[in-house]
matplotlib code that plots the C-alpha trace (Angstrom):
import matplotlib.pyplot as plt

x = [2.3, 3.8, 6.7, 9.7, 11.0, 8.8, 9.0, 7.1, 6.5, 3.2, 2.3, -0.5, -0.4, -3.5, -4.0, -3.1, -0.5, 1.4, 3.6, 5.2, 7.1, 8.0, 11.0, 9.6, 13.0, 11.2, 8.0, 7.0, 4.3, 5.8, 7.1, 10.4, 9.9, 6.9, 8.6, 11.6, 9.3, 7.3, 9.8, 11.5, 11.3, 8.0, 6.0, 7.4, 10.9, 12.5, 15.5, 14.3, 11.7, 12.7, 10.1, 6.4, 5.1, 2.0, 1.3, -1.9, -4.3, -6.8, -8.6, -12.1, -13.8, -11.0, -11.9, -11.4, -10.4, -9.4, -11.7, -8.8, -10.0, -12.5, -12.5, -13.6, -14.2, -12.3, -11.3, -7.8, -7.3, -3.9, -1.7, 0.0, 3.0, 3.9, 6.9, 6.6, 2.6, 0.7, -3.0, -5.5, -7.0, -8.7, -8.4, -10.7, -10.4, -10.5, -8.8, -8.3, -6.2, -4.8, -1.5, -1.1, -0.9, -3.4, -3.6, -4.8, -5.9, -6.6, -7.5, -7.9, -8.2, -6.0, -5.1, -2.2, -3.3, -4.1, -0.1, 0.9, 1.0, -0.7, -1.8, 0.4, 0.0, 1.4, -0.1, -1.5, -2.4, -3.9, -4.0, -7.1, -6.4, -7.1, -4.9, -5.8, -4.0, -3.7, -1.9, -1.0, 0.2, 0.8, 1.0, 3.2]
y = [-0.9, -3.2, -2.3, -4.8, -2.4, -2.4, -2.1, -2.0, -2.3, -3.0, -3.4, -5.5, -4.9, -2.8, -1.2, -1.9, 0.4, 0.5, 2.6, 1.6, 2.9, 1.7, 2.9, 4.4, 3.8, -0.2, 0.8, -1.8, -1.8, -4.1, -1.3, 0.0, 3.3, 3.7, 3.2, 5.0, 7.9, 7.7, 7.9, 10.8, 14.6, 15.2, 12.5, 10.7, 12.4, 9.5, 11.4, 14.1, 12.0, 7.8, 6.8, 6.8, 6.6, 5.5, 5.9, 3.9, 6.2, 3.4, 0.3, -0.3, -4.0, -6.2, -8.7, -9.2, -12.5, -13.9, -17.7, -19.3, -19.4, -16.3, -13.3, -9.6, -7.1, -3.3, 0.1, 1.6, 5.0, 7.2, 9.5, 8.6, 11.0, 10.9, 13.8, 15.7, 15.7, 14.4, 13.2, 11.6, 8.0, 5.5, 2.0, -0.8, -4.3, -7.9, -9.5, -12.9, -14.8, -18.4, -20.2, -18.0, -14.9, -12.0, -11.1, -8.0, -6.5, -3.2, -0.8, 3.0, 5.7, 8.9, 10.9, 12.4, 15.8, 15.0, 14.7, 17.7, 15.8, 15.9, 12.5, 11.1, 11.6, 12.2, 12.9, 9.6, 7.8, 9.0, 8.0, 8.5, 10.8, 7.8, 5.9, 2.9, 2.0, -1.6, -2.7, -6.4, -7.2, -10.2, -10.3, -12.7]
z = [-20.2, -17.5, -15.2, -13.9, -11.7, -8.5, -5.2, -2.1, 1.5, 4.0, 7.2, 8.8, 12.5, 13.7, 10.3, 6.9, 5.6, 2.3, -0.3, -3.1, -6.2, -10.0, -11.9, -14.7, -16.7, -16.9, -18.1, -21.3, -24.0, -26.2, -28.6, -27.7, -29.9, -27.8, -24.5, -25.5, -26.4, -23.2, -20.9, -22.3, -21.4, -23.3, -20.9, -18.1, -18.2, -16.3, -16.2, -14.0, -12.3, -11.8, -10.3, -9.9, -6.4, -4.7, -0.6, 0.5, 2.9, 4.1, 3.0, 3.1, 3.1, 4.2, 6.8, 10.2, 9.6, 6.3, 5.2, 3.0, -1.3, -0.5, -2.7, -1.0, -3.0, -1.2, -2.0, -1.1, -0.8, -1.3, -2.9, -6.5, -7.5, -11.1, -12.3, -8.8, -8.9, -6.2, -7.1, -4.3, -6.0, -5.4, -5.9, -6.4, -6.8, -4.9, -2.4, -1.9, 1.0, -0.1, 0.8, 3.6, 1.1, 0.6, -2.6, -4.0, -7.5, -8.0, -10.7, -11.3, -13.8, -13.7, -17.2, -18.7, -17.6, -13.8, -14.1, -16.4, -19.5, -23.1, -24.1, -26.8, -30.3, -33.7, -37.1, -37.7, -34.3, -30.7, -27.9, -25.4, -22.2, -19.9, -18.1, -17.3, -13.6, -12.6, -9.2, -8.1, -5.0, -2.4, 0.9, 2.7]

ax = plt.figure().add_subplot(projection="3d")
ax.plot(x, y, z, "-o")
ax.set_aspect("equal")
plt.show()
């Protein structure tokens, strides 16, 4: 699933800080049964709960100072909050700092249970319990 409806803030002075937030309402799979489905009470309840949030902790392997075109691999630490629930995660991914942007890609995996949900199903498809969490961001 993707999301159009994003936002986000950081800072870069002495530490790097950052929180941002998706409005689960734009969540997208392709299928709009699906996404219809997902959003509602049973799952996401986007109704009750809008938004998605993620609060970063701390990173770990960033440079001190940034070579232009190189990639560095880091972890990011923080809180995501899906339906009310808060859930300590960690990210890992690379960064990369070109045209006076830093880049970052991250991924995690939570489950449908860390946040008080069954993982979708119905009498002839599953899905796993998994959740596969990917996060893009640039820096400018």
């Amino acid at each position: 699933m993707r999301t159009r409806g994003d936002k986000g803030s950081c800072s870069c002075k002495a530490e790097i800080q950052g929180s941002g937030s998706i409005a689960i309402d734009q969540l997208n799979s392709d299928s709009k049964q699906r996404d219809e489905h997902i959003i509602g009470a049973d799952y996401f309840d986007a109704e009750q709960f809008p938004t998605a949030e993620f609060i970063a902790d701390s990173f770990s392997g960033l440079p001190d100072k940034w070579i232009e075109d190189q990639a560095y691999p880091f972890t990011m630490n923080g809180k995501l909050t899906v339906r009310g629930i808060e859930k300590e995660v960690t990210f890992t991914g690379q960064a990369l700092y070109t045209d006076n942007q830093i880049k970052l890609s991250s991924q995690t995996v939570v489950t449908f249970t860390d946040f008080g949900m069954v993982s979708p199903h119905s009498i002839v498809l599953s899905a796993e319990n998994d959740v596969n969490v990917h996060l893009e961001l640039v820096l400018r």
